[in-house]
MMTF fields as JSON, N, C-alpha, C and O atoms, coordinates in Angstrom:
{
  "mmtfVersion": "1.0.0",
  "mmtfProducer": "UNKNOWN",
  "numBonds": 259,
  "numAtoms": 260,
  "numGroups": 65,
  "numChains": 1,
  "numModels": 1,
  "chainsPerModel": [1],
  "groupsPerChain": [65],
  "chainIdList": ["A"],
  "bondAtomList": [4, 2, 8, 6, 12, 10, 16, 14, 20, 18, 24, 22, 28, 26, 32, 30, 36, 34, 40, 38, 44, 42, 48, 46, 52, 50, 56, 54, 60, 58, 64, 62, 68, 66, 72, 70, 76, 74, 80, 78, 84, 82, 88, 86, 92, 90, 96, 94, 100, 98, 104, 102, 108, 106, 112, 110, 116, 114, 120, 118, 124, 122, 128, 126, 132, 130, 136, 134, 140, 138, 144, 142, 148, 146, 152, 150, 156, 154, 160, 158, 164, 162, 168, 166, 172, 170, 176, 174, 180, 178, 184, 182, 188, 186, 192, 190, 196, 194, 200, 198, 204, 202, 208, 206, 212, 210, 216, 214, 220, 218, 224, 222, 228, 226, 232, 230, 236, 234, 240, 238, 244, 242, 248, 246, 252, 250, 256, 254],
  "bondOrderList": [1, 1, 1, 1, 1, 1, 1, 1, 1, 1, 1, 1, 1, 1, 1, 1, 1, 1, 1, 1, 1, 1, 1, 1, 1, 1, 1, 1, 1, 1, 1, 1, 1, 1, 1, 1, 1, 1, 1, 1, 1, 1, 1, 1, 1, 1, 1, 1, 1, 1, 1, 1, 1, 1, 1, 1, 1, 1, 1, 1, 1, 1, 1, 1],
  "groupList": [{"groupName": "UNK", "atomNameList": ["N", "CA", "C", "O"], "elementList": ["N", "C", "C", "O"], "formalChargeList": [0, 0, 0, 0], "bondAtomList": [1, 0, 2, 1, 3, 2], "bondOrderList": [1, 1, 2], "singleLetterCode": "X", "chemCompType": "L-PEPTIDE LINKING"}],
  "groupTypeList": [0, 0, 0, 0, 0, 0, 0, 0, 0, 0, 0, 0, 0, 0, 0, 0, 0, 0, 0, 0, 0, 0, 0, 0, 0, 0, 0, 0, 0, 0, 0, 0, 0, 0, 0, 0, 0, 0, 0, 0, 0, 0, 0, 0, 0, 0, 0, 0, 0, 0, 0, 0, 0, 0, 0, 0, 0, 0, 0, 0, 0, 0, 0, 0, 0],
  "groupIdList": [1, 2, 3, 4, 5, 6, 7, 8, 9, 10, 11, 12, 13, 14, 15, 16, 17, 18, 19, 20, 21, 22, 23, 24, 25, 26, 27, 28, 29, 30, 31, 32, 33, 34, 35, 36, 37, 38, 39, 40, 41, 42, 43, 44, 45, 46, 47, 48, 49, 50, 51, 52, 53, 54, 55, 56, 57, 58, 59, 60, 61, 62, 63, 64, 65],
  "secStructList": [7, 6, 6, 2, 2, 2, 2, 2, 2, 2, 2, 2, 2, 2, 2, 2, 6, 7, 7, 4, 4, 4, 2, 2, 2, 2, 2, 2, 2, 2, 2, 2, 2, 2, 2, 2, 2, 2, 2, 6, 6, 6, 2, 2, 2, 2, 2, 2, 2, 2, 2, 2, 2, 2, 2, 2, 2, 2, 2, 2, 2, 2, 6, 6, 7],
  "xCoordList": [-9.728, -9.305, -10.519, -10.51, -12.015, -12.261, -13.782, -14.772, -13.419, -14.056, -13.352, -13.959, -12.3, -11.262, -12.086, -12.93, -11.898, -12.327, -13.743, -14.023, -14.741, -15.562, -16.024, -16.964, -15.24, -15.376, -14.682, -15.201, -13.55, -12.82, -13.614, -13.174, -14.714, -15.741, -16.475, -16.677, -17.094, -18.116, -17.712, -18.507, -16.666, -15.865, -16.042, -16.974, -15.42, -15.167, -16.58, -16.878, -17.392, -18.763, -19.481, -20.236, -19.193, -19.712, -19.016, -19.443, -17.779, -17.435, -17.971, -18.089, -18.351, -19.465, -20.63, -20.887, -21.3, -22.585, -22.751, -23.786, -21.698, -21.737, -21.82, -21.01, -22.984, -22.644, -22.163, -22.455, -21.89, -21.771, -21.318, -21.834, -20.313, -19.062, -19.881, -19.608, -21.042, -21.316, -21.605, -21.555, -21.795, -22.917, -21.695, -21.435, -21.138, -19.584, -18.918, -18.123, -18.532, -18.191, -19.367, -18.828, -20.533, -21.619, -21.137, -20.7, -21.253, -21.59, -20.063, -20.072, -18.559, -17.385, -17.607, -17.405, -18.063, -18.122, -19.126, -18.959, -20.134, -20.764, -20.568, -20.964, -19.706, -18.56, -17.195, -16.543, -17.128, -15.869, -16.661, -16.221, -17.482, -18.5, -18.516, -17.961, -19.442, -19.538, -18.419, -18.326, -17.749, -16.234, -15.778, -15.824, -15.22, -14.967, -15.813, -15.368, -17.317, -17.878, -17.7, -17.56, -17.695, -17.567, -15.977, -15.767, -14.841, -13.962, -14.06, -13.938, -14.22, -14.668, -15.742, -16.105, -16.327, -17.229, -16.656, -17.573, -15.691, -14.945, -14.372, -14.603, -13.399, -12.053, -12.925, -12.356, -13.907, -14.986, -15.292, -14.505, -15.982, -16.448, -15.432, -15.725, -13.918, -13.336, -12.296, -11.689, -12.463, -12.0, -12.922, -12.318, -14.037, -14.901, -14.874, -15.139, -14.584, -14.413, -13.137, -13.477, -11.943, -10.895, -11.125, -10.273, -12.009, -11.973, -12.743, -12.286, -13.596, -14.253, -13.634, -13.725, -12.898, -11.903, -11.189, -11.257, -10.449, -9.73, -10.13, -9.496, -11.718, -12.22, -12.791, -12.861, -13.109, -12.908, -11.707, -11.769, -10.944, -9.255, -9.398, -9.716, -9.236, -9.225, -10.372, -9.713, -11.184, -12.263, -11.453, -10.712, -11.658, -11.035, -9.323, -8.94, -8.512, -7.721, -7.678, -7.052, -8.411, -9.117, -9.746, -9.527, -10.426, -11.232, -10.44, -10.67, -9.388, -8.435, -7.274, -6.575, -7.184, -6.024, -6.585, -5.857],
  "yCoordList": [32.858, 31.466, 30.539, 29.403, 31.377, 30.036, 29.984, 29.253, 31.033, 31.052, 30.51, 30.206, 30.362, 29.109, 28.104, 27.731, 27.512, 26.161, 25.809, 24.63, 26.716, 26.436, 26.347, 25.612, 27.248, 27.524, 25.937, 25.104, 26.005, 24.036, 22.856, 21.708, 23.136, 21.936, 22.071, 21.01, 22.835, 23.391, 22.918, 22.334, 23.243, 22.803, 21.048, 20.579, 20.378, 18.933, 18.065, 17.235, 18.691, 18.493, 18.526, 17.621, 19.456, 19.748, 18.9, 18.886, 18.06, 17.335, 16.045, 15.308, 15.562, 13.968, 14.61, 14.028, 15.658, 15.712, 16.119, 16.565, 15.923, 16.474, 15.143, 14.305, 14.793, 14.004, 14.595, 13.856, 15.098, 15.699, 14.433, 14.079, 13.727, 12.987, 11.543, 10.566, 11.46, 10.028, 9.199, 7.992, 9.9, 9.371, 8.783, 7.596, 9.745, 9.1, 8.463, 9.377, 7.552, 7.039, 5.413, 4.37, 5.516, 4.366, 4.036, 2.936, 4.94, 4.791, 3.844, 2.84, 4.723, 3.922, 2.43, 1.7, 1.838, 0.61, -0.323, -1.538, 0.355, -0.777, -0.993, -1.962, 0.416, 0.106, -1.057, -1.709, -0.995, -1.513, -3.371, -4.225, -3.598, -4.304, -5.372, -6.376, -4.426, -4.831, -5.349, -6.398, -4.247, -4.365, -6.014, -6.837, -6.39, -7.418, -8.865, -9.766, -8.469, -9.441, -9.84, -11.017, -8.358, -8.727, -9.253, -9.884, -9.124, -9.763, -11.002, -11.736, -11.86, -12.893, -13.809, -14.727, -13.662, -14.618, -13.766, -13.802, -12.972, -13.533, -14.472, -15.579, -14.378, -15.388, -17.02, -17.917, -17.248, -18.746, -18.439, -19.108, -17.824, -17.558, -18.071, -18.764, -17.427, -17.559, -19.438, -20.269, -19.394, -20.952, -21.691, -22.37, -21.793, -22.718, -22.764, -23.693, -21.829, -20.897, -21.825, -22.235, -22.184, -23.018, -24.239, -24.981, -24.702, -25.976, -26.162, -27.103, -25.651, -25.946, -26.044, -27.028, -24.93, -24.748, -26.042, -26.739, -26.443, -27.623, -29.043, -29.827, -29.013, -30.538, -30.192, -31.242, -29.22, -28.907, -29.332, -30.093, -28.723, -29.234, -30.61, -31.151, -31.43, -32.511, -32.955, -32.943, -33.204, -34.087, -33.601, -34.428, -32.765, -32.466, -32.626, -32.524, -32.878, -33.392, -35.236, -35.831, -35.771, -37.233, -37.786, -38.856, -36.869, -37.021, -36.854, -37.567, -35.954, -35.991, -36.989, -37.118, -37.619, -38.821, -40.149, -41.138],
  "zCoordList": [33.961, 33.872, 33.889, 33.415, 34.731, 34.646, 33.669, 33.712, 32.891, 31.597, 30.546, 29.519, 30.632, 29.485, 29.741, 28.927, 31.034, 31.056, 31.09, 31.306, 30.896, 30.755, 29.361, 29.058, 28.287, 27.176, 26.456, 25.713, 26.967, 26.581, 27.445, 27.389, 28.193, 28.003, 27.333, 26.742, 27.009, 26.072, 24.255, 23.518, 23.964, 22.804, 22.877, 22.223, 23.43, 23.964, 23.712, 22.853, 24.964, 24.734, 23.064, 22.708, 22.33, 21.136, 20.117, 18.962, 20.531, 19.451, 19.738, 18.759, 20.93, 21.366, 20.486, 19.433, 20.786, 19.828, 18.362, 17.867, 17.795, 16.351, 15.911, 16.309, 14.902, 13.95, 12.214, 11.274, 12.11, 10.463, 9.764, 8.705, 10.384, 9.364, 9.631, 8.933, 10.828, 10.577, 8.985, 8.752, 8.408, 7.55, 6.591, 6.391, 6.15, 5.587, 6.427, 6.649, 7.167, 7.981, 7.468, 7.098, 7.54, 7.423, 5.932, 5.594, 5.243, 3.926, 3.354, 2.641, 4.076, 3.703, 3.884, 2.913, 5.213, 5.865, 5.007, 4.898, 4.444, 3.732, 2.046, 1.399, 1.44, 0.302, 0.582, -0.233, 1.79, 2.175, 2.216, 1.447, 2.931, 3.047, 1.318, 0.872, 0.903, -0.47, -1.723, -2.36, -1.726, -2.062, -1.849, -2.763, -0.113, 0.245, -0.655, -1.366, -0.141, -0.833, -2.086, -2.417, -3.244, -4.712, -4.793, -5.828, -3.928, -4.493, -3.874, -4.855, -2.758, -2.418, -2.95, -2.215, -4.206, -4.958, -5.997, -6.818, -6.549, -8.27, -7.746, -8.233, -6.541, -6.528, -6.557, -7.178, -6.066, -5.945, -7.624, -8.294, -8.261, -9.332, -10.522, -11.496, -10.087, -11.273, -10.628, -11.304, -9.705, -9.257, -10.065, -10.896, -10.116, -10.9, -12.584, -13.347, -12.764, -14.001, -14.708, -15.818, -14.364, -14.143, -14.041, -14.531, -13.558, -13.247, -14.556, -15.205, -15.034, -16.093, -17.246, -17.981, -17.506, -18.875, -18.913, -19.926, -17.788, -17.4, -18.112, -18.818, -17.511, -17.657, -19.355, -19.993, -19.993, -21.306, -22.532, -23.498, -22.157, -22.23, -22.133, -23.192, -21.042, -20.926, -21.893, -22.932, -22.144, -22.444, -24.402, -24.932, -24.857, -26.05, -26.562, -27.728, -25.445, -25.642, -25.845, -26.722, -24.914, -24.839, -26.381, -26.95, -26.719, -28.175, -29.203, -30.18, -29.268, -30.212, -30.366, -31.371, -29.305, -29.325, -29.849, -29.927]
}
C-alpha cells in the first residue's frame, strides 16, 4: 500500500513538472491575441471605409442635381 502512494505522488508531482504542451498553449494565446486585433482594426478600417463611399455618393449626387 504504501508503495501505491508513493508511486501516485510521484505521478502528480511529474505532471507540475512537465512542460511539453506549454509551448502550444503560448503560441494559441498570441494567435488568439492577433486574431482579436486583426478583426478589431477591419471593423475601424472598414467603418471609415463607409464613411468615405458615403461622402463620395453624396458629393456626386450634389454635382449631378
Amino acid at each position: 500500500m504504501n508503495d501505491f502512494i508513493n508511486g501516485l505522488c510521484l505521478k502528480v508531482r511529474s505532471f507540475g513538472v512537465r512542460e511539453e504542451g506549454q509551448d502550444l498553449v503560448e503560441y494559441s494565446l498570441v494567435f488568439a491575441m492577433i486574431a482579436f486585433g486583426a478583426i478589431t482594426g477591419m471593423g475601424y478600417l472598414a467603418s471609415g471605409i463607409n464613411t468615405e463611399f458615403s461622402n463620395v455618393a453624396q458629393v456626386l449626387t450634389t454635382a449631378t442635381s
